[in-house]
C-alpha positions as semicolon CSV with decimal commas, in nm:
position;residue;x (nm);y (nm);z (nm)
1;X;0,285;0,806;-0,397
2;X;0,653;0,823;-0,346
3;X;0,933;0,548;-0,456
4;X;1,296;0,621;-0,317
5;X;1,473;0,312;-0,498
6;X;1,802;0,390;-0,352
7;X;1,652;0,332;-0,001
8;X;1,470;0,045;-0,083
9;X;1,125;0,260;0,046
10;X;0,772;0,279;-0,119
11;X;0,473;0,436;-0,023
12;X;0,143;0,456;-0,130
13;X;-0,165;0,669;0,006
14;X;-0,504;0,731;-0,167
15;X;-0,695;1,047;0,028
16;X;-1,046;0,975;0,115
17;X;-1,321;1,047;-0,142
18;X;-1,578;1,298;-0,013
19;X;-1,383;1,445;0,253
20;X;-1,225;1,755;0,260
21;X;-0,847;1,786;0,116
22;X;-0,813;1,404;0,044
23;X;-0,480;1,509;-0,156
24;X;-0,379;1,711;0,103
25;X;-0,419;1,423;0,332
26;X;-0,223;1,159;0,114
27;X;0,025;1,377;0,071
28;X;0,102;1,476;0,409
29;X;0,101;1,070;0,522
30;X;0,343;0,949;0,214
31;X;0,585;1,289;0,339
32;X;0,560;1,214;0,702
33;X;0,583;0,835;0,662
34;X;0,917;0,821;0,413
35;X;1,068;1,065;0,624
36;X;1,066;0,831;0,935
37;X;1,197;0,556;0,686
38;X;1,468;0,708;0,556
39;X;1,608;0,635;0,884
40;X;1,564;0,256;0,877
41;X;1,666;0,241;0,529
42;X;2,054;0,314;0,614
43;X;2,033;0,049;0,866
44;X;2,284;-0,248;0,859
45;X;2,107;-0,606;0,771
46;X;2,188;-0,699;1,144
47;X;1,881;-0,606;1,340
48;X;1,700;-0,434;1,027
49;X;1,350;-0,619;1,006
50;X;1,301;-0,510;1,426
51;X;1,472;-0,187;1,332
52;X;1,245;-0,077;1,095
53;X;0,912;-0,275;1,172
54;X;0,928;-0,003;1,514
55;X;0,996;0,300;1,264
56;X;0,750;0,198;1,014
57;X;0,482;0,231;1,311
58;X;0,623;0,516;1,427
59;X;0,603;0,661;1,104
60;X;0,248;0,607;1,051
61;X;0,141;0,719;1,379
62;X;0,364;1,048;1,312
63;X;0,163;1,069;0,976
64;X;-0,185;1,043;1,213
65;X;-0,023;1,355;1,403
66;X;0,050;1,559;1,132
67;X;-0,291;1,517;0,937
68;X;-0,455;1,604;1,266
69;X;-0,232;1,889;1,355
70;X;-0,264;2,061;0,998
71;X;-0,657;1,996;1,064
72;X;-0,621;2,194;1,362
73;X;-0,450;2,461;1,195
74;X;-0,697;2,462;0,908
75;X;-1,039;2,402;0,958
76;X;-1,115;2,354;0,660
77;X;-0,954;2,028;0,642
78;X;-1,078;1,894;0,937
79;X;-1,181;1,538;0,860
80;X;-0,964;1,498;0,614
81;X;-0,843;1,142;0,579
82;X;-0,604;0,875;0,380
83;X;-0,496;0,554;0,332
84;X;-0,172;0,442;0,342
85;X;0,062;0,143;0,222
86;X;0,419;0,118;0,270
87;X;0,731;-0,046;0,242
88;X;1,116;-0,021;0,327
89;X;1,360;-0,295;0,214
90;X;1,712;-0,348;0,299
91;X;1,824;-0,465;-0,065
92;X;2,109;-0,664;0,024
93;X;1,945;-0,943;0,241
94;X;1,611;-0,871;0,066
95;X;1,456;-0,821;0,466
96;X;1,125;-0,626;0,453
97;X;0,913;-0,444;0,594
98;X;0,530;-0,327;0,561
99;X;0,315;-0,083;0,737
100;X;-0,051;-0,063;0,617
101;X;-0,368;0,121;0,742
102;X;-0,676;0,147;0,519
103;X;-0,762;-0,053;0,204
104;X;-0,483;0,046;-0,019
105;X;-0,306;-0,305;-0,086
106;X;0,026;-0,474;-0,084
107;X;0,110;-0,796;-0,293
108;X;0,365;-0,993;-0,321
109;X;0,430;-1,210;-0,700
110;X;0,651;-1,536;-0,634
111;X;0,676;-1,733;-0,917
112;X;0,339;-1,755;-1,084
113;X;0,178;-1,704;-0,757
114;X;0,016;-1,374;-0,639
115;X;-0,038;-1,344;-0,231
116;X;-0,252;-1,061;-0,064
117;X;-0,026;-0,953;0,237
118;X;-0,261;-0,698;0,347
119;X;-0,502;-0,752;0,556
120;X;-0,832;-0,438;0,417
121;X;-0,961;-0,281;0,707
122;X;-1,311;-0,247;0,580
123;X;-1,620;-0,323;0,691
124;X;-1,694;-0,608;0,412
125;X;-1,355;-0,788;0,515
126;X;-1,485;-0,808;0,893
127;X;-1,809;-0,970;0,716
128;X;-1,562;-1,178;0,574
129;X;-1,343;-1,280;0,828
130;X;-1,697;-1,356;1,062
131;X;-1,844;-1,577;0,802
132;X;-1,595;-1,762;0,565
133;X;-1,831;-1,943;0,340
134;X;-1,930;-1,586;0,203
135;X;-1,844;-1,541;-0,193
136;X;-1,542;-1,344;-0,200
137;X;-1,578;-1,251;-0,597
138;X;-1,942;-1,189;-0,509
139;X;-1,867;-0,972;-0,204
140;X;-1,600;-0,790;-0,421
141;X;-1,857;-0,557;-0,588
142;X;-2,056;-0,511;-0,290
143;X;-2,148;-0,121;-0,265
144;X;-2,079;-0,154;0,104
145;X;-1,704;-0,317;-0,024
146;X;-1,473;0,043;0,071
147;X;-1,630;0,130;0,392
148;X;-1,279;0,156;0,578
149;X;-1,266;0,069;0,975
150;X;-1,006;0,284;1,002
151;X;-0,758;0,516;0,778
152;X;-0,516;0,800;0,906
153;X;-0,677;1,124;0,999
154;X;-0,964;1,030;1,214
155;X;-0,939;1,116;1,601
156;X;-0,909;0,759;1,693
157;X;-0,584;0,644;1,660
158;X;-0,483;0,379;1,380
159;X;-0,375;0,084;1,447
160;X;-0,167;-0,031;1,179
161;X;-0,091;-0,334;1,049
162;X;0,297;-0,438;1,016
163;X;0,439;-0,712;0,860
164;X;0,774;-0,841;0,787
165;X;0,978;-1,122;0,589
166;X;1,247;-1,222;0,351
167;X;1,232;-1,161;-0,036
168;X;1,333;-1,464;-0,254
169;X;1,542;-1,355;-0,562
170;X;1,259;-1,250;-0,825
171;X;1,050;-1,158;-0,595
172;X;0,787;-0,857;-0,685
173;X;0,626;-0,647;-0,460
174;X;0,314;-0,448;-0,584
175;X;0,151;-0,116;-0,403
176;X;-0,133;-0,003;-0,486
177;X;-0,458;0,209;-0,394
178;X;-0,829;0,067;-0,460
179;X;-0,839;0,217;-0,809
180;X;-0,678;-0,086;-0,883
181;X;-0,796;-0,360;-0,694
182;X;-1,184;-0,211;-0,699
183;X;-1,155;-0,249;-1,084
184;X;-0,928;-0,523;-1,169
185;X;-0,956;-0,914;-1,053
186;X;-0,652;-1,077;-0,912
187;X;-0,590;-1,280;-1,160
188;X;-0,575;-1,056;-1,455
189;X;-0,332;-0,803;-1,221
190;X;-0,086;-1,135;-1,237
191;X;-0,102;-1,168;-1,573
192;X;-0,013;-0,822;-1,673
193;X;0,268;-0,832;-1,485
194;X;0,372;-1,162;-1,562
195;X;0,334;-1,149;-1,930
196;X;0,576;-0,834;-1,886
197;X;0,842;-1,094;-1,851
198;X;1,024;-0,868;-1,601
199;X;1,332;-1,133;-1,514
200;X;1,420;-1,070;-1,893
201;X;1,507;-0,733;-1,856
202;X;1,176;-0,586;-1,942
203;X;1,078;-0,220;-1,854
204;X;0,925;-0,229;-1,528
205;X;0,705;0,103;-1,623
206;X;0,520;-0,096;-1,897
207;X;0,300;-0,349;-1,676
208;X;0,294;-0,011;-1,418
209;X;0,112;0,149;-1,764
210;X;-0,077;-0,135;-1,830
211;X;-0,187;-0,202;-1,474
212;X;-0,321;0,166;-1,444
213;X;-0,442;0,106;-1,836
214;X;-0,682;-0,167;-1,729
215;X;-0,811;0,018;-1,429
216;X;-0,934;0,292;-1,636
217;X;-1,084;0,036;-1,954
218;X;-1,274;-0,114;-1,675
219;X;-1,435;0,190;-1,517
220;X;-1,206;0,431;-1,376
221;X;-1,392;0,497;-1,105
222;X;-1,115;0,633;-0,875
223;X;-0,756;0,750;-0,823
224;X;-0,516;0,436;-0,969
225;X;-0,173;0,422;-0,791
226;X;0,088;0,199;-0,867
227;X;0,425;0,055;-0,751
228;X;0,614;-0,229;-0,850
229;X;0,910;-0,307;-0,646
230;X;1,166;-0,628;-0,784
231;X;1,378;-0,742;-0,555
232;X;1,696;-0,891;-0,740
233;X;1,988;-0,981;-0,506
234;X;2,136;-1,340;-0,658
């Protein structure tokens, strides 16, 4: 996980479980990725969102490169594979931009609303998208749920989802890996974060805390990552 607030960039990556050097290989995609952001970032509002939707995929597939390069170089860590979720913002027109392979997740919290803007790429969300009268909350605790159609690191080539809009003033933005989302419903996610009453000046670190809190009372059962991005601009 990395969050450069002065560049408006966030990214989140959660390394495969049961391959070799999953760290190694979230590491090596957040690096790679905010790296080829940093560039957008500085860009003026004029021409930002088609600016930076072309970096962010660049980025990515630079990240791909890099994870299968070091394999190369280390066999050991051949196979090694992430996810990856990330965003850059230009903060003064609130234009974004979000690059996304695997089944980390981004939100975004308008109002009392909370919107999915990821799409998983997993094999239950193809289910999903064949058959729509299947039981999402059901489906949710599948075991076949986090079988990812693609992530960064494999020999075929991501293809990464990128997405784009305009924040509203109090808009929130939330990143996170499947620690989260595998453990904790929708709805209660909202609620922690709107019971932290950010717009009041609340610490944004204590519905982070309490986010990562629930995750763990529920199970634990993987890595929890994290990142809450407000987007403030009156």
């Amino acid at each position: 996980m990395l969050l450069m607030a002065p560049h408006g960039i966030a990214v989140v990556a959660d390394g495969m479980g049961g391959h070799p050097g999953g760290d190694v290989a979230a590491g090596l995609a957040v690096a790679a990725t905010a790296e080829a952001l940093e560039g957008a970032a500085g860009r003026k509002e004029d021409g930002f969102i088609g600016w930076a939707r072309s970096v962010m995929r660049d980025g990515i597939l630079a990240a791909q490169a890099v994870l299968l390069e070091r394999g190369e170089q280390q066999p050991e860590l051949r196979g090694m594979g992430t996810t990856l979720t990330a965003m850059v913002m230009d903060p003064t027109a609130g234009a974004w931009v979000i690059g996304h392979v695997g089944d980390s997740r981004a939100y975004r919290i308008r109002g009392t609303t909370l919107d999915q803007l990821t799409r998983d790429d997993t094999w239950l969300q193809q289910q999903i998208d064949r058959d729509a009268s299947i039981n999402r909350a059901a489906a949710r605790h599948s075991p076949y749920g986090h079988i990812l159609t693609q992530c960064l690191g494999l020999e075929r080539p991501p293809q990464p989802q990128i997405l784009s809009g305009y924040a509203a003033p109090g808009d929130l933005f939330l990143l996170c890996s499947d620690g989260l989302t595998g453990m904790v419903e929708d709805d209660v996610i909202l609620s922690i974060v709107l019971d932290a009453d950010l717009d009041n000046g609340s610490d944004p670190q204590i519905p982070v805390r309490q986010l990562v809190d629930a995750a763990n009372h529920a199970g634990g059962r993987d890595n929890v990552t994290v990142v809450l991005v407000a987007f403030e601009h009156a």
